[in-house]
N, CA, C and O atoms as a CHARMM CRD file, in Angstrom:
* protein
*
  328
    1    1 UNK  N     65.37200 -27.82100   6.76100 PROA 1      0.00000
    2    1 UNK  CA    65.88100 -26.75500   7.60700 PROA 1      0.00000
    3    1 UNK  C     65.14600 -26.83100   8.94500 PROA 1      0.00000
    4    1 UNK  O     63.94000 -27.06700   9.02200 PROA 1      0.00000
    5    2 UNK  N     65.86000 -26.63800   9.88100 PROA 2      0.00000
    6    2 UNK  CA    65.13300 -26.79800  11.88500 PROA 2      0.00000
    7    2 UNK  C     64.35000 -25.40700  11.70400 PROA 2      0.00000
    8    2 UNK  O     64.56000 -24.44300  10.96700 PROA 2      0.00000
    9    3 UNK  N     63.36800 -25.68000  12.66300 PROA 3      0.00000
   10    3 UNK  CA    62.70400 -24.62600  13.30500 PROA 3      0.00000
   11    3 UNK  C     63.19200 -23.67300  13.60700 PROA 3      0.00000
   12    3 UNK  O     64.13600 -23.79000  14.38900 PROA 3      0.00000
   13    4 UNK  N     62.79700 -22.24600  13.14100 PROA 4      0.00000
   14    4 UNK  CA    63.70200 -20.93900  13.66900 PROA 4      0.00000
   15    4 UNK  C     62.35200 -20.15100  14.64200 PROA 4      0.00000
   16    4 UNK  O     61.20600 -20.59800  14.70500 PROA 4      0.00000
   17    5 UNK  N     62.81300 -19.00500  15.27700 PROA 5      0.00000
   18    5 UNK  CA    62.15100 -18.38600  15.78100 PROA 5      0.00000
   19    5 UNK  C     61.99300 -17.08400  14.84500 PROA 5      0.00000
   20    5 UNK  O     63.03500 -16.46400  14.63600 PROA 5      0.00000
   21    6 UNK  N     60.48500 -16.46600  14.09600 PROA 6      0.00000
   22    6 UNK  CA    60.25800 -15.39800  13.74500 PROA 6      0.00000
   23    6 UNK  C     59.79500 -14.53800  14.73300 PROA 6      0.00000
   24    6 UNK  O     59.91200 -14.72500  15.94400 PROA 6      0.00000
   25    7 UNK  N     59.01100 -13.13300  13.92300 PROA 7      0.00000
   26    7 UNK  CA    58.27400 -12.48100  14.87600 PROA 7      0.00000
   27    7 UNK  C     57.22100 -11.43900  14.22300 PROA 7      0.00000
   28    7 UNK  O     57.28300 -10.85200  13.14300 PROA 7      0.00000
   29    8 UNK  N     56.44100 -11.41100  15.02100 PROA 8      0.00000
   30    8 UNK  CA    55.13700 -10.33100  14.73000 PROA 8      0.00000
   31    8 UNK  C     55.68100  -9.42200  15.27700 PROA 8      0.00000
   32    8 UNK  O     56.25700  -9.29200  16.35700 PROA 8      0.00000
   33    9 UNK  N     55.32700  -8.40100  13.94300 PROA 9      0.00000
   34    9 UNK  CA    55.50500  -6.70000  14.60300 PROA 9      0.00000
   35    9 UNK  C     54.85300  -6.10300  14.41400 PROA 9      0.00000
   36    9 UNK  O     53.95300  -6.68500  13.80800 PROA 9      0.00000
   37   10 UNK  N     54.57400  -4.72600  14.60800 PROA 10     0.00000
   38   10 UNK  CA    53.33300  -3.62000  14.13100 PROA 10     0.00000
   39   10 UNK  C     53.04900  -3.94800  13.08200 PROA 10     0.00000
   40   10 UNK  O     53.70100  -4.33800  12.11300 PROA 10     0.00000
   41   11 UNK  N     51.39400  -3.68700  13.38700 PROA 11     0.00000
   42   11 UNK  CA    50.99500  -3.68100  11.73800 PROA 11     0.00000
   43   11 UNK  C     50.33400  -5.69000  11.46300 PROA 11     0.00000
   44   11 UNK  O     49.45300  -6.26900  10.82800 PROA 11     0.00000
   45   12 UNK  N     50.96900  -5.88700  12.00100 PROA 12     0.00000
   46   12 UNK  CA    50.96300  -8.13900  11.69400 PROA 12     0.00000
   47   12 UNK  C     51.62800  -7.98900  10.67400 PROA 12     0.00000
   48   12 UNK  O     51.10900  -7.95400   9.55800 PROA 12     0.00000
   49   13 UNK  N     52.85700  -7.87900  10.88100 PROA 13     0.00000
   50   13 UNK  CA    54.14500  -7.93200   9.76600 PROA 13     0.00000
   51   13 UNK  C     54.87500  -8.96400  10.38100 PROA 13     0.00000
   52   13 UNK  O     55.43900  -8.78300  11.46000 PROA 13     0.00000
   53   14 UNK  N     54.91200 -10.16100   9.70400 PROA 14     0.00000
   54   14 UNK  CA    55.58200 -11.24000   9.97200 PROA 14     0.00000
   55   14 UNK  C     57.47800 -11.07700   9.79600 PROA 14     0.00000
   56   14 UNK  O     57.94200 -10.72900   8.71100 PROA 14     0.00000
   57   15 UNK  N     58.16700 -11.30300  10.69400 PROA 15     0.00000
   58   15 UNK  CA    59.76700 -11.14700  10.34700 PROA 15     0.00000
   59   15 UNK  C     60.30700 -12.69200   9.91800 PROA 15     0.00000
   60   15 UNK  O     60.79800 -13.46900  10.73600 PROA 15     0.00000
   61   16 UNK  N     60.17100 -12.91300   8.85200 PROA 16     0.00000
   62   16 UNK  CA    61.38700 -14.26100   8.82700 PROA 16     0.00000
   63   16 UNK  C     62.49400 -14.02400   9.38200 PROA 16     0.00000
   64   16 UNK  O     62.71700 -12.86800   9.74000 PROA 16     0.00000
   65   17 UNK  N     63.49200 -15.06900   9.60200 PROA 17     0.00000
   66   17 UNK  CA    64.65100 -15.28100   9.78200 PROA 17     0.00000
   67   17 UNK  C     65.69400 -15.50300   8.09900 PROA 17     0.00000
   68   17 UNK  O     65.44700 -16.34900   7.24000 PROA 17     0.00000
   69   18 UNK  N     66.58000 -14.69300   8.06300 PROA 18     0.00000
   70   18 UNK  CA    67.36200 -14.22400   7.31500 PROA 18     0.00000
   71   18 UNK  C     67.84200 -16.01200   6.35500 PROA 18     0.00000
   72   18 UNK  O     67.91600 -16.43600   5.20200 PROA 18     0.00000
   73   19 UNK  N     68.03000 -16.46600   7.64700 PROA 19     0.00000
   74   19 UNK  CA    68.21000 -18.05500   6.47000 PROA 19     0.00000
   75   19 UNK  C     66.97900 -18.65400   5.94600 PROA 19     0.00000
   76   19 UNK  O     66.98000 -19.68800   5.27900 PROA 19     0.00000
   77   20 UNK  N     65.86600 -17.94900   6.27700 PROA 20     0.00000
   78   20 UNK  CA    64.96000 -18.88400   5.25500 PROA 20     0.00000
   79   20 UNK  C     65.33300 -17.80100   4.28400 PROA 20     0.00000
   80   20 UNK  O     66.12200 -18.14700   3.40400 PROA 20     0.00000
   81   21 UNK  N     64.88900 -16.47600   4.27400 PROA 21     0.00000
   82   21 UNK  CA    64.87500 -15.72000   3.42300 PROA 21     0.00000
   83   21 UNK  C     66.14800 -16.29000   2.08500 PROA 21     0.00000
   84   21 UNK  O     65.92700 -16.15300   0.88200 PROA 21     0.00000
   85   22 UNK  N     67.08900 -16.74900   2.50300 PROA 22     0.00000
   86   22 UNK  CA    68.14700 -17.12500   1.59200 PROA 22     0.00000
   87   22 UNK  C     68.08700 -18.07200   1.04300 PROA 22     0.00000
   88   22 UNK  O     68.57200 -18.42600  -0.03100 PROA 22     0.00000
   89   23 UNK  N     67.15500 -18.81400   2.12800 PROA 23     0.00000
   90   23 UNK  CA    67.20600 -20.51700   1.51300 PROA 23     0.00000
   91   23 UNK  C     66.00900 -20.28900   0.02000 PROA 23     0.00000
   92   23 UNK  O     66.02800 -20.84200  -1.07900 PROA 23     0.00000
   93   24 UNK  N     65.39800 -19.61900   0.38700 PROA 24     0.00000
   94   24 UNK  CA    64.23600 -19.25800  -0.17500 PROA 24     0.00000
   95   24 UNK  C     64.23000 -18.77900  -1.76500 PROA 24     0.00000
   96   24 UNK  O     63.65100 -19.05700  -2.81600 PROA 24     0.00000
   97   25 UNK  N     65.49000 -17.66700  -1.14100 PROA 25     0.00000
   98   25 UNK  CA    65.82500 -16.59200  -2.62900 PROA 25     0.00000
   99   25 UNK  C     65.09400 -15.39900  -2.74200 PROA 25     0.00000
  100   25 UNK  O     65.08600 -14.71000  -3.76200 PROA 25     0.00000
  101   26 UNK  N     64.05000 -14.96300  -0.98600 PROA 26     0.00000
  102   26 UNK  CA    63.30600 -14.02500  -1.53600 PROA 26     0.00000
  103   26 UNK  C     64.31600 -12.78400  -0.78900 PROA 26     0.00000
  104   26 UNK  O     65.29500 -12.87800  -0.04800 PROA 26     0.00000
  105   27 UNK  N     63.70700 -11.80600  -1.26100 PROA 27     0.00000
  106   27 UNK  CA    64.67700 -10.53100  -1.15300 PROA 27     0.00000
  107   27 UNK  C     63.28300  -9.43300  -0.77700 PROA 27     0.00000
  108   27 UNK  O     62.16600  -9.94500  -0.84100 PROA 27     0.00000
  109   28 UNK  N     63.39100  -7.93900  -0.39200 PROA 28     0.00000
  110   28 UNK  CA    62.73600  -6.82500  -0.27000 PROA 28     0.00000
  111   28 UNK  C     61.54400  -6.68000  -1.20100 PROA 28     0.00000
  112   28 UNK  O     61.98700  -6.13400  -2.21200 PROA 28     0.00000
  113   29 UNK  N     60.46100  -6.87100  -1.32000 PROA 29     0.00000
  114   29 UNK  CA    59.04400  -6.51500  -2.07400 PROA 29     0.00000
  115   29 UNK  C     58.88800  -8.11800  -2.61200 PROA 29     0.00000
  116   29 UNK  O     58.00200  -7.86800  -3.42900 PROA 29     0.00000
  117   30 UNK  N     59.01100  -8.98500  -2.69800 PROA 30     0.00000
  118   30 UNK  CA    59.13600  -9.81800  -3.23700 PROA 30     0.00000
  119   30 UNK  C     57.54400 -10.59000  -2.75500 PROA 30     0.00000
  120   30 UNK  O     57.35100 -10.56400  -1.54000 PROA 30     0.00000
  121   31 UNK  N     56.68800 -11.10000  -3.40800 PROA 31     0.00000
  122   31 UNK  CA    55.40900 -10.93200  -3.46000 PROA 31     0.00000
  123   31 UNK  C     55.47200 -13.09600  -2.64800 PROA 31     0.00000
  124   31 UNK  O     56.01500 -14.10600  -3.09800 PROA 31     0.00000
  125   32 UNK  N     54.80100 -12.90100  -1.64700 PROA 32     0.00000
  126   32 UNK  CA    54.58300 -14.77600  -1.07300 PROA 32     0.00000
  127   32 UNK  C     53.31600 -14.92500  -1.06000 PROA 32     0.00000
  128   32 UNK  O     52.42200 -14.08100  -0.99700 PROA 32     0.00000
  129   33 UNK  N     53.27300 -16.25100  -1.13400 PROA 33     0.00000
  130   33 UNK  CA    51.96700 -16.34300  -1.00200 PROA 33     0.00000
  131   33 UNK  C     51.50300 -17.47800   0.59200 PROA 33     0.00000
  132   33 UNK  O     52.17800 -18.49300   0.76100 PROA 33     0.00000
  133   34 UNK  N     50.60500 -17.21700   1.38100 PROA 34     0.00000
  134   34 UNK  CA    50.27400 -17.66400   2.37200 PROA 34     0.00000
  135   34 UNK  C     49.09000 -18.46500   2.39900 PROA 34     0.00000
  136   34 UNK  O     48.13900 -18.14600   1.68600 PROA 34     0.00000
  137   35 UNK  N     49.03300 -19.59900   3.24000 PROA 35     0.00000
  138   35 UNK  CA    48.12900 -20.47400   2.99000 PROA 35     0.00000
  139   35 UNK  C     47.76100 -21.37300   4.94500 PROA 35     0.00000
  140   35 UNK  O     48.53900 -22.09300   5.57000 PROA 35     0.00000
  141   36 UNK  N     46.76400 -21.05300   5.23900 PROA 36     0.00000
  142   36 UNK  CA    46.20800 -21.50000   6.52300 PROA 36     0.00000
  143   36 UNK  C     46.15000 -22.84500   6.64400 PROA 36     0.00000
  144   36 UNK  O     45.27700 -23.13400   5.82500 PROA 36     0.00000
  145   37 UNK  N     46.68500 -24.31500   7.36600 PROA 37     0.00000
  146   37 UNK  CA    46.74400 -25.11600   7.18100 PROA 37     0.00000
  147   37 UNK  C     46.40500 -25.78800   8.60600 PROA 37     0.00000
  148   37 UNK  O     47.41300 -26.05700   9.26000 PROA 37     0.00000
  149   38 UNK  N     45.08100 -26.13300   9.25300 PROA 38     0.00000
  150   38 UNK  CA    44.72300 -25.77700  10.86200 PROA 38     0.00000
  151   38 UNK  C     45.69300 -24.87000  11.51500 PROA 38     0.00000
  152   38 UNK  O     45.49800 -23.67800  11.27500 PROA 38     0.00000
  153   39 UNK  N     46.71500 -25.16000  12.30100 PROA 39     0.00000
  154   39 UNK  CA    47.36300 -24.23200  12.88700 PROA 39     0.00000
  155   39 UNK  C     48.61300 -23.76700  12.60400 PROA 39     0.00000
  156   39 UNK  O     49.38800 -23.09100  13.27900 PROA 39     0.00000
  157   40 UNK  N     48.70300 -24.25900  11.43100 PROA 40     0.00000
  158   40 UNK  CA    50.08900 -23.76500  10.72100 PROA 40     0.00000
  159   40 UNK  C     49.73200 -22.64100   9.45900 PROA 40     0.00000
  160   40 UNK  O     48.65600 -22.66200   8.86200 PROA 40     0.00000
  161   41 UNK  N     50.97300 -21.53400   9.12900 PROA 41     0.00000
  162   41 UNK  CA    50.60900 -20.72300   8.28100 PROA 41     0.00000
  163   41 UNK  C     52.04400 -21.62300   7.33300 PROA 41     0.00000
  164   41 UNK  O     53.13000 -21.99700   7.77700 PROA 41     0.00000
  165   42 UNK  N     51.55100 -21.72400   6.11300 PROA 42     0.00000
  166   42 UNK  CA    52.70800 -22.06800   5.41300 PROA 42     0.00000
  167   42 UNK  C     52.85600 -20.72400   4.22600 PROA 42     0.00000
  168   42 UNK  O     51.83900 -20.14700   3.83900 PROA 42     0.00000
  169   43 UNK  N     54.10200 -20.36900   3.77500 PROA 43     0.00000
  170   43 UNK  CA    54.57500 -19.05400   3.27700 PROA 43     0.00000
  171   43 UNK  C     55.51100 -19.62000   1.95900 PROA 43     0.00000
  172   43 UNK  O     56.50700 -20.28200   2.25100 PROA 43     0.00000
  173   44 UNK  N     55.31000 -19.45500   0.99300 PROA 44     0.00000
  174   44 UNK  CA    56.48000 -19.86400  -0.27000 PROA 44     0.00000
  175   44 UNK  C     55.96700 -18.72300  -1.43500 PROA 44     0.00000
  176   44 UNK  O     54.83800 -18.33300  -1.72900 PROA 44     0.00000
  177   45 UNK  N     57.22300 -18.39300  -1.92400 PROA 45     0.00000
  178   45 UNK  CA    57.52000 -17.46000  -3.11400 PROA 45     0.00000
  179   45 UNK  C     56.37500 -17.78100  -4.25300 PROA 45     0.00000
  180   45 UNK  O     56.03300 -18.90000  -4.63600 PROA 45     0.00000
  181   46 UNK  N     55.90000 -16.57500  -4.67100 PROA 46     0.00000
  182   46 UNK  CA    54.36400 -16.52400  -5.14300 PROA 46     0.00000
  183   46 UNK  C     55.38200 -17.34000  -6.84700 PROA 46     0.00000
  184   46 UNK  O     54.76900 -18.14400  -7.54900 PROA 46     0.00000
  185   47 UNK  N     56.30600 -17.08800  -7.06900 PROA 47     0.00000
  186   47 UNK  CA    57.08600 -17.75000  -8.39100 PROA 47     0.00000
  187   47 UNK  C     57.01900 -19.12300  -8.49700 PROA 47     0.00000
  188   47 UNK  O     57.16300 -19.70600  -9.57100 PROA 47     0.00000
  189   48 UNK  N     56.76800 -19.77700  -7.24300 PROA 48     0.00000
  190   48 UNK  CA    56.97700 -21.29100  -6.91700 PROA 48     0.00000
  191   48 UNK  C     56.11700 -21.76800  -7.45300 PROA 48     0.00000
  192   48 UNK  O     56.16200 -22.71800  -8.23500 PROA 48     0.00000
  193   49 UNK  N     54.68000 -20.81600  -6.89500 PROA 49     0.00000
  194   49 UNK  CA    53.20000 -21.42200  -7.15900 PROA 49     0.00000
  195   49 UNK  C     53.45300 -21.50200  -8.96800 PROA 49     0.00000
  196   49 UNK  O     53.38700 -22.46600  -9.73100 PROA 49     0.00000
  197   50 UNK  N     53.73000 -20.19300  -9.19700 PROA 50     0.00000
  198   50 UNK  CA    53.76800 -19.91000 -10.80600 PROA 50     0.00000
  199   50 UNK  C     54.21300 -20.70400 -11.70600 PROA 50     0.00000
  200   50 UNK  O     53.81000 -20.81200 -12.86400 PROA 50     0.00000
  201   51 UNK  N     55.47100 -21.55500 -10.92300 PROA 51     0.00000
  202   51 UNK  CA    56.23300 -22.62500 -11.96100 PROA 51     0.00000
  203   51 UNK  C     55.26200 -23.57500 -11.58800 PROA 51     0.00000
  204   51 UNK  O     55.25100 -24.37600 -12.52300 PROA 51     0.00000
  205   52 UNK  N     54.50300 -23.90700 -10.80700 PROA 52     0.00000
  206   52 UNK  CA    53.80600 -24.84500 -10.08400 PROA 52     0.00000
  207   52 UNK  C     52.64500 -25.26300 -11.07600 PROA 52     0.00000
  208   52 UNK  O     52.55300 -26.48100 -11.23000 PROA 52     0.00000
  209   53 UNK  N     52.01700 -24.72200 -11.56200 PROA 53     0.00000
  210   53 UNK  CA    50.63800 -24.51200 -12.13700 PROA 53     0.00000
  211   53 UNK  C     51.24700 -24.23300 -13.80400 PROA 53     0.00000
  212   53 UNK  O     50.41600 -24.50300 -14.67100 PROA 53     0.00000
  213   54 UNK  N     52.56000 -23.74100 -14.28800 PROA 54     0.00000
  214   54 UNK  CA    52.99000 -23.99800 -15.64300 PROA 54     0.00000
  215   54 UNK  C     53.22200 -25.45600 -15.39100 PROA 54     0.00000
  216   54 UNK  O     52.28800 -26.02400 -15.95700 PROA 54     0.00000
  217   55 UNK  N     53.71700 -26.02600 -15.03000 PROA 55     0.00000
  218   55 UNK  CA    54.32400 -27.59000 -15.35000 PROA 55     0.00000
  219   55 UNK  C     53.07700 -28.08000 -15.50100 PROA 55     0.00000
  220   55 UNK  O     52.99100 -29.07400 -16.22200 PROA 55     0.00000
  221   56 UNK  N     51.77100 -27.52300 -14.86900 PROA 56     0.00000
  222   56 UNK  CA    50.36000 -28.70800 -14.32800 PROA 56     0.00000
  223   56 UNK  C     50.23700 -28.37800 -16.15000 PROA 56     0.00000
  224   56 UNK  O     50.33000 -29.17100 -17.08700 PROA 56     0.00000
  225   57 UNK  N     50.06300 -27.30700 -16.14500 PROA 57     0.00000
  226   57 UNK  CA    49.26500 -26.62200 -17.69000 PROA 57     0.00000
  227   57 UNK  C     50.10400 -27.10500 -18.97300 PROA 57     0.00000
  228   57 UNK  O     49.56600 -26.90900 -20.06300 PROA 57     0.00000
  229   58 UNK  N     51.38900 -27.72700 -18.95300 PROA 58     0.00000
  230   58 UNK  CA    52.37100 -27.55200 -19.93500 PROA 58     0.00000
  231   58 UNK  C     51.55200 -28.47200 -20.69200 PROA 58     0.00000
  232   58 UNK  O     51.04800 -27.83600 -21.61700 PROA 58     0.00000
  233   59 UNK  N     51.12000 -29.92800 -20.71900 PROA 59     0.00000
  234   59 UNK  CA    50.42000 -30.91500 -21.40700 PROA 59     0.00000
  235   59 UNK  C     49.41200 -30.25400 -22.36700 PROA 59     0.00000
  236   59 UNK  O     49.26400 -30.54100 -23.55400 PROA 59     0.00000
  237   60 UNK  N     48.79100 -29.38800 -21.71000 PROA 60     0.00000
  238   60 UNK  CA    47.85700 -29.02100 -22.34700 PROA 60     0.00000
  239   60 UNK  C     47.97600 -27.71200 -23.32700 PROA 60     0.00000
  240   60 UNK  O     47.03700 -27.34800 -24.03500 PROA 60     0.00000
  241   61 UNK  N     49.39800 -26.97000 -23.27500 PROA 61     0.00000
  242   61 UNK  CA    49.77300 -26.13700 -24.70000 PROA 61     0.00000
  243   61 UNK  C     49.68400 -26.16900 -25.63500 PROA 61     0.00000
  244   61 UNK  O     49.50400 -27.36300 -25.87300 PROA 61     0.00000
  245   62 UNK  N     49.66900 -25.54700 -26.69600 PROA 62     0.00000
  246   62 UNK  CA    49.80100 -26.22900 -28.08800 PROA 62     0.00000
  247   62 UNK  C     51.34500 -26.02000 -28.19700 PROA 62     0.00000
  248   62 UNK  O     52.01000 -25.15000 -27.63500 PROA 62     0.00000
  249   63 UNK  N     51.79600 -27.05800 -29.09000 PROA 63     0.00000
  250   63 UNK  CA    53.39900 -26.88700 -29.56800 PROA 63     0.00000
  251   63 UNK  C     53.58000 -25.84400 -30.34600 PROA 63     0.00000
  252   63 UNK  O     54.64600 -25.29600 -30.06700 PROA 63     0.00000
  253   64 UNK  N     53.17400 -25.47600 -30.95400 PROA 64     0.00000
  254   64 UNK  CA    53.69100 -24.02400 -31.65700 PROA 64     0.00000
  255   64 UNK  C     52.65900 -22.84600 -31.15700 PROA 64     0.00000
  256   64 UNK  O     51.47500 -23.06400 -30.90100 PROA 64     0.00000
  257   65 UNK  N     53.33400 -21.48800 -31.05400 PROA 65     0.00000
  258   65 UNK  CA    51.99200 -20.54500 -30.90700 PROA 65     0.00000
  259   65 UNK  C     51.50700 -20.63800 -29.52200 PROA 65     0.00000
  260   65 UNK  O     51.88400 -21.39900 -28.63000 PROA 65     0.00000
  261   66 UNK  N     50.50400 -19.62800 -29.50100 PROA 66     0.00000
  262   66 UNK  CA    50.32300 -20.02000 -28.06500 PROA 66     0.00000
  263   66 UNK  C     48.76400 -19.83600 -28.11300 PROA 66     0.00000
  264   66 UNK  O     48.15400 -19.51100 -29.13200 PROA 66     0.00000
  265   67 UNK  N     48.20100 -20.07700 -26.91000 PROA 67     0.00000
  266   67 UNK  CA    46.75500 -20.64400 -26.17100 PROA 67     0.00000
  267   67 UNK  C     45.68600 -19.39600 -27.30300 PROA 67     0.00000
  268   67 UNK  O     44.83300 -19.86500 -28.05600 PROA 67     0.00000
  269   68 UNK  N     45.89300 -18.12100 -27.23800 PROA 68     0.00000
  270   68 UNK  CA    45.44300 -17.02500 -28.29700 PROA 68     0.00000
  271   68 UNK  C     45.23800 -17.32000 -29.37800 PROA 68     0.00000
  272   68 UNK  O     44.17200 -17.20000 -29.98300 PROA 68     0.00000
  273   69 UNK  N     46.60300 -17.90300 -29.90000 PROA 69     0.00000
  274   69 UNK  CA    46.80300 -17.53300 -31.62300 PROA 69     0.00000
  275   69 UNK  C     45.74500 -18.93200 -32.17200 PROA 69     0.00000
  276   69 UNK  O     45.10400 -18.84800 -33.22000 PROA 69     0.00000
  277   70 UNK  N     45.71300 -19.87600 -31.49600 PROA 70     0.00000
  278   70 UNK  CA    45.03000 -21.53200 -31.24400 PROA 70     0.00000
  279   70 UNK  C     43.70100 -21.43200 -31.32300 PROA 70     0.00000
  280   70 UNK  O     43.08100 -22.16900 -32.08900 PROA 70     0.00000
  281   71 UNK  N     42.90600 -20.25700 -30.33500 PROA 71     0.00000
  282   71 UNK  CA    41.86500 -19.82700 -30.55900 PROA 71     0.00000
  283   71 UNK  C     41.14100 -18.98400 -31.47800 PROA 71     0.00000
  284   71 UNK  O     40.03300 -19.08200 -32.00700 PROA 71     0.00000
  285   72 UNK  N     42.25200 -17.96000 -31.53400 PROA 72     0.00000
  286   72 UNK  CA    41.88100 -16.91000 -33.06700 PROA 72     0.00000
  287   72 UNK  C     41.81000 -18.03300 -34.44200 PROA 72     0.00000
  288   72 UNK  O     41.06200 -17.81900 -35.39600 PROA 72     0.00000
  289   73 UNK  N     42.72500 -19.25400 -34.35200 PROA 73     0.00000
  290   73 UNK  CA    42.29800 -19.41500 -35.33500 PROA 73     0.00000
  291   73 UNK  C     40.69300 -20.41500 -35.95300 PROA 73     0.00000
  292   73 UNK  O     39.94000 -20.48400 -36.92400 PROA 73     0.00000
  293   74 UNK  N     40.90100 -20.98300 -34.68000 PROA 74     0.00000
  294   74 UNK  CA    39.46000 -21.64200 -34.63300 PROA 74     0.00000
  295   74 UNK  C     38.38900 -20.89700 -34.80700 PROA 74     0.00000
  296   74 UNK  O     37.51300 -21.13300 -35.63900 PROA 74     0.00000
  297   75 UNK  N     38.41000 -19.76900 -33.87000 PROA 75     0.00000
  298   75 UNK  CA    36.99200 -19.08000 -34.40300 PROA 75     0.00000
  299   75 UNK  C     37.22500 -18.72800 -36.08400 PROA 75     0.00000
  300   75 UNK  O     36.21400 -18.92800 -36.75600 PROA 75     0.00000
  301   76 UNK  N     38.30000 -18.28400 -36.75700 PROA 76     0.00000
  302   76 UNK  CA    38.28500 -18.07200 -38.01100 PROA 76     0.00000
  303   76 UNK  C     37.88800 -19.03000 -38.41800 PROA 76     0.00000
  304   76 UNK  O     36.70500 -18.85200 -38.71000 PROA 76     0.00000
  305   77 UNK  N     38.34000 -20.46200 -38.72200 PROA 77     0.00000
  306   77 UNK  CA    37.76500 -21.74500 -38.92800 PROA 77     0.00000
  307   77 UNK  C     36.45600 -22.00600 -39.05700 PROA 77     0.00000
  308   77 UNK  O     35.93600 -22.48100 -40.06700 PROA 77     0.00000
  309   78 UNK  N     35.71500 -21.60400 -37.71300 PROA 78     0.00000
  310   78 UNK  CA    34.57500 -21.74800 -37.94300 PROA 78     0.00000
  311   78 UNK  C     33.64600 -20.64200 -38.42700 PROA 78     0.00000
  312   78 UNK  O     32.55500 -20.98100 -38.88400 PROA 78     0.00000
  313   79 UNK  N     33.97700 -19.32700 -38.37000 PROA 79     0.00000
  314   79 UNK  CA    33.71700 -18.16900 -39.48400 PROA 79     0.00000
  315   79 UNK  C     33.37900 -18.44800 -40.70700 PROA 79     0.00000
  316   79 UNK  O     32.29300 -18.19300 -41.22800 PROA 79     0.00000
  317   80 UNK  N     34.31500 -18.98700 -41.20600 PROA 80     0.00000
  318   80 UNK  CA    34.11700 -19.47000 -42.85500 PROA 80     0.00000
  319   80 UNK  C     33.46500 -20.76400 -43.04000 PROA 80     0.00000
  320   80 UNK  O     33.37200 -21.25100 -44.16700 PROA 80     0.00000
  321   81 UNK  N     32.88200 -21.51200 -41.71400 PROA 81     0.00000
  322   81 UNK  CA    31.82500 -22.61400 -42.31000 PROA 81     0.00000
  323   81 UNK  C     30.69900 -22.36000 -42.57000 PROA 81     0.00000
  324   81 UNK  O     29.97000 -23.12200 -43.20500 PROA 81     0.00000
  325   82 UNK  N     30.30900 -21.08100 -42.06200 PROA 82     0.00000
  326   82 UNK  CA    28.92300 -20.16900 -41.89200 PROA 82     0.00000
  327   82 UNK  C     28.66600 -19.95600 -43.04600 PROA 82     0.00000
  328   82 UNK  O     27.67500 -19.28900 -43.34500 PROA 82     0.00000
């Protein structure tokens, strides 16, 4: 997508332009996350990061159950070697 023109308003409230907002998918309260890059601010949907960091983590799941139930049972495990 080309360069658009935003704007600062009261407050340092950044205005996107309506086609990123679409390109984007974000809508009213919708939570971004911002990141300082020398003189660039880069801005993407805090969900992006979220799928971002599940795909990194997915390898390391267990296949059944989840990261909790994996641990509860280990400490039981090792409970009863005592």
């Amino acid at each position: 997508m080309p360069a658009a023109k935003g704007k600062i308003v009261e407050g340092g409230r950044v205005i996107l332009p309506a086609a990123f907002r679409k390109s984007m998918g974000l809508q009213k309260g919708d939570t971004v996350l911002m990141e300082l890059h020398g003189e660039e601010i880069r801005i993407r949907p805090a969900r992006s990061a979220l799928r971002r960091l599940q795909e990194k983590l997915r390898d390391y799941a267990p296949e059944l159950g989840s990261v909790a139930d994996e641990l509860i049972a280990e400490r039981r495990q090792e409970a009863t070697k005592e």
